[in-house]
Wavefront OBJ file of the C-alpha trace (Angstrom):
o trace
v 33.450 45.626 113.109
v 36.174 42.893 114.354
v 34.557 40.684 111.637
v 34.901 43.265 108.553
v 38.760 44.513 109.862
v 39.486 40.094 109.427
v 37.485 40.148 106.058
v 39.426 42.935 104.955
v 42.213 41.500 105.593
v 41.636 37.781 104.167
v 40.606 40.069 100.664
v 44.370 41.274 101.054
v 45.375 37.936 100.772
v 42.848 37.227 98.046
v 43.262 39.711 95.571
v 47.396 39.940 95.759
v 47.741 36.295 95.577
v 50.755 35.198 92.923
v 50.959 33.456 89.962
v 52.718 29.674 90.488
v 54.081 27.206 88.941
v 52.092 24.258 89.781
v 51.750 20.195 88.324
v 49.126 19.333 86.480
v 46.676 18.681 89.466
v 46.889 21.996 90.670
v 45.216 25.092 90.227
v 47.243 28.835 89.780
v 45.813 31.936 90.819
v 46.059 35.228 89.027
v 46.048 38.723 90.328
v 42.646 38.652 91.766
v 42.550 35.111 93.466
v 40.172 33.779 90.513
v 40.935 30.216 89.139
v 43.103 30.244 85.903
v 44.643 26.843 85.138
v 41.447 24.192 85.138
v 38.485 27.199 85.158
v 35.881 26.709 88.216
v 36.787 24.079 90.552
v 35.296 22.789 93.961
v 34.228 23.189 97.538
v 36.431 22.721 100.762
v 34.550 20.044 102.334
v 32.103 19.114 100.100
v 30.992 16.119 97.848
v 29.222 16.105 94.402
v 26.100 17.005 92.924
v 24.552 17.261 89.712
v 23.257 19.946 88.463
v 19.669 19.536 88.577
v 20.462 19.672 92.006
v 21.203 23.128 91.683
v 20.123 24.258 88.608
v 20.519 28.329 88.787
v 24.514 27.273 89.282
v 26.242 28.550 85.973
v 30.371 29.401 85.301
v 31.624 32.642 84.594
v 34.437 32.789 82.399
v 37.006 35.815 81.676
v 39.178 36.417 78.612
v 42.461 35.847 80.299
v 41.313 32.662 81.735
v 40.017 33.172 84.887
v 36.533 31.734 85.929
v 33.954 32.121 89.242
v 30.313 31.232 89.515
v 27.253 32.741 89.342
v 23.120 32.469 89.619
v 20.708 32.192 87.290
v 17.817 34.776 88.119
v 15.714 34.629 84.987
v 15.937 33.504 81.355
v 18.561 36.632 80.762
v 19.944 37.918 84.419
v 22.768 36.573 86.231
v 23.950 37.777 89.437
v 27.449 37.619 90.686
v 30.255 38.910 92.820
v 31.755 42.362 91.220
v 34.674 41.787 91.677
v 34.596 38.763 89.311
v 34.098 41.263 86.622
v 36.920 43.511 87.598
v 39.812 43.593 86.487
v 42.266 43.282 89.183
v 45.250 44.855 87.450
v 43.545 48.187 87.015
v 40.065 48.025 89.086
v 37.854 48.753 85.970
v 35.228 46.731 84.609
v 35.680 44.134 82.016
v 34.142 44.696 78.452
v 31.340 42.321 77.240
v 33.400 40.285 75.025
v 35.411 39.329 78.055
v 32.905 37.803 79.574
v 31.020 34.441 78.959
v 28.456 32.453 80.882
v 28.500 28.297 80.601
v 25.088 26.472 82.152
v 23.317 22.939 82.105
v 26.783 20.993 82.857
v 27.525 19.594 86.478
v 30.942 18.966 84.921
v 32.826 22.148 83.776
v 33.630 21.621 80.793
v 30.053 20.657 79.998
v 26.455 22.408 79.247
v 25.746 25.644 76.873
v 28.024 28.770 76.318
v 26.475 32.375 76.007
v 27.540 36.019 74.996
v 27.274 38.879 77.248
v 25.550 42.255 75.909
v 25.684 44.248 79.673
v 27.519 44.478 82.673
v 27.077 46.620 85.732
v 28.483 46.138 89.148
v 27.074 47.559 92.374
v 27.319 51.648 91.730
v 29.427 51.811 95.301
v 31.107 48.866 94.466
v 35.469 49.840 94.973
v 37.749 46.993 93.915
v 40.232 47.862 96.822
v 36.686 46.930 99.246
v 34.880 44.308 100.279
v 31.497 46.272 100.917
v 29.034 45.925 97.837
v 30.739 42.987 95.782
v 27.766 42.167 93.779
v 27.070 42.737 90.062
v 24.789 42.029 87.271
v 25.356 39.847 83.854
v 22.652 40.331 81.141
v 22.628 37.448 78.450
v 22.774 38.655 75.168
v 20.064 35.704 74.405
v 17.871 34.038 76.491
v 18.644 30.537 78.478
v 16.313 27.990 77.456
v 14.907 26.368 80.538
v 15.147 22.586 81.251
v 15.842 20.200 83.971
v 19.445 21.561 83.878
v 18.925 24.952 83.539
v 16.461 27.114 85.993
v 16.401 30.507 87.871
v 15.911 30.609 91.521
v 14.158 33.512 93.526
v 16.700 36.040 95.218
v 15.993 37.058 99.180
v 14.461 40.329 99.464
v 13.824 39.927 103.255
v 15.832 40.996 105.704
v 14.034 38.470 108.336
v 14.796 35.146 105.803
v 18.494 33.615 107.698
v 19.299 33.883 111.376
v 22.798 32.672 113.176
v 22.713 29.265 113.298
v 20.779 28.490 110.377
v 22.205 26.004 107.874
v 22.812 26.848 104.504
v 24.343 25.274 101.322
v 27.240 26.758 98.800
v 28.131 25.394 95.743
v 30.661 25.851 92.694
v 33.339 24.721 91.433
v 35.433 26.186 92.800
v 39.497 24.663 94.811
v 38.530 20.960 96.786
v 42.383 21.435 98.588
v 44.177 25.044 99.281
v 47.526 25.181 100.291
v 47.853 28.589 101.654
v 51.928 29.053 101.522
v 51.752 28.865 97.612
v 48.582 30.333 96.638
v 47.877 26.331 94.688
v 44.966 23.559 95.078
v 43.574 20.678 93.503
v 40.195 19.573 92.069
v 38.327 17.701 90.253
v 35.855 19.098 87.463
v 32.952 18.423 88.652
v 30.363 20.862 90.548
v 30.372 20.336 94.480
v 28.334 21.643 97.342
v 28.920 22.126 100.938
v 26.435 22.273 104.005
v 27.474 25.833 106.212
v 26.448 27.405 109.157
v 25.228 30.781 109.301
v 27.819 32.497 112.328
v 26.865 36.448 111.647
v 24.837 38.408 110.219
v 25.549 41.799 108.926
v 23.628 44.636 107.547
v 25.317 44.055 104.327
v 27.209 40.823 105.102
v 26.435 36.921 105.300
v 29.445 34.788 107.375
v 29.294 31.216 108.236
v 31.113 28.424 109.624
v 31.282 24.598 109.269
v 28.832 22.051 110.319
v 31.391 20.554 112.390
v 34.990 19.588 113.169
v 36.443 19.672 109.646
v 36.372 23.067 107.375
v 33.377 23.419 105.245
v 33.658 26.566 102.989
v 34.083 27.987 99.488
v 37.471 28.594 97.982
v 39.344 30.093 94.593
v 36.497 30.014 91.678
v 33.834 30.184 93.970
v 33.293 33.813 94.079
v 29.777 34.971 92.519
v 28.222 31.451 93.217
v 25.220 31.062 95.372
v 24.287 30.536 99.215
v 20.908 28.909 99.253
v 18.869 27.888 102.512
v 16.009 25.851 102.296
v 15.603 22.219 100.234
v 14.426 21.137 97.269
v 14.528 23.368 93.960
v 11.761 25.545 94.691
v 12.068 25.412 98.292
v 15.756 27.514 98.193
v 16.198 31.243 97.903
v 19.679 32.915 97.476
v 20.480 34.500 100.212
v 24.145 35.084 99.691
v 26.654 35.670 97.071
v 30.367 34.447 97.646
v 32.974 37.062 98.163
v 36.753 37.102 98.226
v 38.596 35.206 101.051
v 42.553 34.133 102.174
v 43.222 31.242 103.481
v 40.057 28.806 102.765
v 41.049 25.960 105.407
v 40.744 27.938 108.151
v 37.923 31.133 109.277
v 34.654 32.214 108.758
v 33.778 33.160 104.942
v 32.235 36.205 103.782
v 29.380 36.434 101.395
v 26.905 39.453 100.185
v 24.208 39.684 101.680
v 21.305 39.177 99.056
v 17.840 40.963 100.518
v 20.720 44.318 101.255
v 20.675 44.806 97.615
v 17.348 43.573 96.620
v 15.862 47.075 95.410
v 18.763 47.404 93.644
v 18.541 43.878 91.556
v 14.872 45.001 91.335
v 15.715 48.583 90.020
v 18.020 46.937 87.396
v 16.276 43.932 86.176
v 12.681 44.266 87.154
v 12.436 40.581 88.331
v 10.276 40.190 91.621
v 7.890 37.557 90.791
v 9.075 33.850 92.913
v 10.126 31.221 90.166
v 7.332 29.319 88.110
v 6.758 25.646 88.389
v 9.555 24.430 86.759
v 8.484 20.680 86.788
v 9.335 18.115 83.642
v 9.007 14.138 83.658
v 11.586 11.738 83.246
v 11.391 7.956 81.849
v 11.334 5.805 79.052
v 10.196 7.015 75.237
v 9.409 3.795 74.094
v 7.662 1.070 76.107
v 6.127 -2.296 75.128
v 2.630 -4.004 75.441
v 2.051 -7.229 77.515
v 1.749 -6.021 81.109
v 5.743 -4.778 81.404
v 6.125 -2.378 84.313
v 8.059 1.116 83.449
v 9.096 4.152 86.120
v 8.433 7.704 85.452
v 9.773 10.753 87.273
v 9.051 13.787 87.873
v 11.472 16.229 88.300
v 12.169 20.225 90.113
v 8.516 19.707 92.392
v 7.503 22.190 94.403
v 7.842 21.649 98.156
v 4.512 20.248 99.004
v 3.003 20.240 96.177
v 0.250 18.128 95.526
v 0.720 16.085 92.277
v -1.887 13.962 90.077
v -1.042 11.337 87.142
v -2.730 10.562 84.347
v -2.135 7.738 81.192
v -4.452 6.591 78.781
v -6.008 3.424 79.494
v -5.030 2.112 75.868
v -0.941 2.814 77.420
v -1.897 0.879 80.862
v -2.532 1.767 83.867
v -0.569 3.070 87.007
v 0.209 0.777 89.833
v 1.882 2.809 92.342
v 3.194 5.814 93.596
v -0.084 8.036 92.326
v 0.160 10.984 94.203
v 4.180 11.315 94.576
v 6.768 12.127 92.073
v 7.712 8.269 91.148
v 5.272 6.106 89.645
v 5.061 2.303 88.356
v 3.121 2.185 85.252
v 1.392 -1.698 83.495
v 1.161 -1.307 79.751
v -1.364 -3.385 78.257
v -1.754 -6.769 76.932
v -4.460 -5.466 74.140
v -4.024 -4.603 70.531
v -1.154 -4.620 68.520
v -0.697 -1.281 66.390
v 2.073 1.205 67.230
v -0.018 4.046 69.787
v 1.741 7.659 70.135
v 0.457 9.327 73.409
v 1.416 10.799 76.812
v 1.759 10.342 80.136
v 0.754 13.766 81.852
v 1.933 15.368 85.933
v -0.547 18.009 87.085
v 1.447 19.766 89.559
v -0.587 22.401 92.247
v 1.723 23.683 94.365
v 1.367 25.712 98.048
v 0.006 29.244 96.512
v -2.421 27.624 94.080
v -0.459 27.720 91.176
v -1.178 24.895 88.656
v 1.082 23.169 86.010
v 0.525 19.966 83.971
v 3.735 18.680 81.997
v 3.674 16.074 79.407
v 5.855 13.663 78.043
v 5.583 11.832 75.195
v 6.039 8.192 74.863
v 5.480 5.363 72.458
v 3.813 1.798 73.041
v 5.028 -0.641 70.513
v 4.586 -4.508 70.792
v 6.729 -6.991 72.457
v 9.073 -6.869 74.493
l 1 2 3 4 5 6 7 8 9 10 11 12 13 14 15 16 17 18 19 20 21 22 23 24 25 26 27 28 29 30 31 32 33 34 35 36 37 38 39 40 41 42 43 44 45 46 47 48 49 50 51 52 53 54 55 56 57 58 59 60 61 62 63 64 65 66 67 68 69 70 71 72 73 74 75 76 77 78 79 80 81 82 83 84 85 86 87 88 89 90 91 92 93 94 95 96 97 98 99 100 101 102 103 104 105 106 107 108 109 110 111 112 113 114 115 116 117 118 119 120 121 122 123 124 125 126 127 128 129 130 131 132 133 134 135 136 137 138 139 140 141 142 143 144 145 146 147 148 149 150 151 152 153 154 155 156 157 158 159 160 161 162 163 164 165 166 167 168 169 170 171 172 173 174 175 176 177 178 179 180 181 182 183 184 185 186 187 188 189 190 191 192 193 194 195 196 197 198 199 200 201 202 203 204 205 206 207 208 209 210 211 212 213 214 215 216 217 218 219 220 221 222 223 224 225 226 227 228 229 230 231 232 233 234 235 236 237 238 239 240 241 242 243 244 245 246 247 248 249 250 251 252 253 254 255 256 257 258 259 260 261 262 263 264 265 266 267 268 269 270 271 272 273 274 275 276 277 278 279 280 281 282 283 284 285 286 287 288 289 290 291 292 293 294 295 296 297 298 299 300 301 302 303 304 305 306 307 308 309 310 311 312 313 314 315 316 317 318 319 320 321 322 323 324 325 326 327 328 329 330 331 332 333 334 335 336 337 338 339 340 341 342 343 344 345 346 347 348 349 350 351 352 353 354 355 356 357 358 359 360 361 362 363 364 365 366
């Protein structure tokens, strides 16, 4: 109870926070604490990543400006914080065309933009609350999956965190807060922090830092993802980031995921855990006479078991068979241009089975 009474209280802070004027390095807040001046920015405490290192990550951004983050659960779902599609002046739930989604981009101002065609927030969702701040976006088309762009499966367990277990939250959201003004800085590109899981609540996620210094989201955060476990296919969201006051200091409050999972199931059908996602990365165009090239490949399944293959006319692999980087040696033979492709067979740990191509070129010379 003393936890929800300070969360309460921090989303006091959060939603009434005023409008600034601010240089150019700062961010402004409007009425409902969401990012206005440079869209999503960045994590208290964390560093960058790219965003095939968290894929599902995508921007929400509002008519009047303001932006937050959200997770990709298939090719047309997004889940998010409610209160990210509320609008804070009146409580009521933005229309469609104020609503946008951006994916594929670590930076910003980067990746894909998409329409909107549905919106529904939690059904005892209250803007002047903190309890049920979770909500739905449905794509008016479909995301086209790539290295960039992939869903991730959504906890539907209450037995998946426990206190002390580490977690990771990422978004764009402020990198500096300066609680007396409401103003921050940041850079543009997407960040991620390591937390701590410090309570667990039937409906509520909280953690801490890692250590000494603060570790936590912040302004244009909200509806972005708390993962645990590593590797693409090895995470599940287990939390979605709520409102908050000051962002140097405190535990931070999140939704807790497998709460609402009949309800995400109810509205969007989606139960199955994500496919193998898996593509290669390398050169298109290689050349004969024994030159060694690297190939990738790229979202594996946690302990999968992978195979290569190349066609003995391309060369032949010389290490790495077996693991997700491997040294090929084209051949010294023939001279005619030779179309083909290198192939990953992916199996992962329930038996599923993938094989990805990609297609490369041998020419002569070097």
């Amino acid at each position: 109870m003393k936890s929800k009474i300070f969360i309460i209280a921090l989303l006091a802070i959060f939603i009434n926070s005023c409008k600034k004027n601010v240089n150019d390095d700062s961010d402004k807040l409007d009425n409902s604490g969401i990012s206005i001046k440079r869209k999503l920015k960045d994590v208290i405490g964390g560093s960058q990543i790219s965003i095939n290192d968290a894929p599902y990550q995508i921007a929400v951004f509002r008519s009047d400006g303001g932006s937050a983050g959200g997770v990709i659960l298939n090719q047309y779902w997004i889940l998010t914080a409610a209160h990210v599609v509320t609008d804070a002046n009146n409580g009521q739930q933005l229309a469609t065309n104020q609503v946008t989604i951006k994916a594929g981009s670590s930076d910003v101002n980067g990746g894909i933009t998409l329409n909107v065609d549905y919106i529904v927030r939690h059904p005892n969702y209250v803007s002047s609350s903190i309890n049920n701040d979770i909500a739905l976006i449905r794509l008016a088309t479909p995301l086209s999956y790539d290295v960039n762009i992939l869903p991730i499966n959504y906890d539907k367990n209450v037995n998946s965190v426990a206190v002390n277990d580490l977690a990771t939250v990422s978004g764009w959201g402020l990198i500096s807060y300066n609680a007396s003004n409401h103003t921050g800085t940041s850079p543009t590109n997407l960040y991620a922090a390591n937390v701590r899981i410090s309570t667990i609540e039937p409906n509520f996620l909280f953690t801490s830092p890692t250590g000494s210094s603060q570790q936590a989201p912040c302004y244009g955060d909200s509806g972005g993802p708390l993962t645990i476990g590593s590797g693409y296919t090895g995470k599940l969201l287990v939390g979605i980031v709520n409102g908050w006051g000051d962002c140097n200091v405190g535990a931070k409050g999140y939704a807790r995921v497998s709460s609402y999972a009949d309800w995400i199931l109810s509205e969007t059908g989606i139960t199955d855990i994500p496919a193998i996602y898996t593509s290669i990365t390398g050169p298109t165009t290689i050349s004969r006479g024994g030159v060694e090239y690297i190939y990738s490949g790229k979202n594996i399944p946690s302990g999968a078991t992978l195979t290569w293959t190349l066609p003995s006319n391309i060369g032949t692999i010389t290490d790495g068979q077996g693991t997700s980087h491997v040294t090929i040696f084209t051949t010294s033979t023939g001279t005619q241009v030779i179309d083909s492709n290198i192939k990953l067979k992916v199996v992962d740990l329930n038996g599923n089975t993938k094989t990805v191509s990609y297609a490369i070129k041998l020419k002569s010379g070097r």
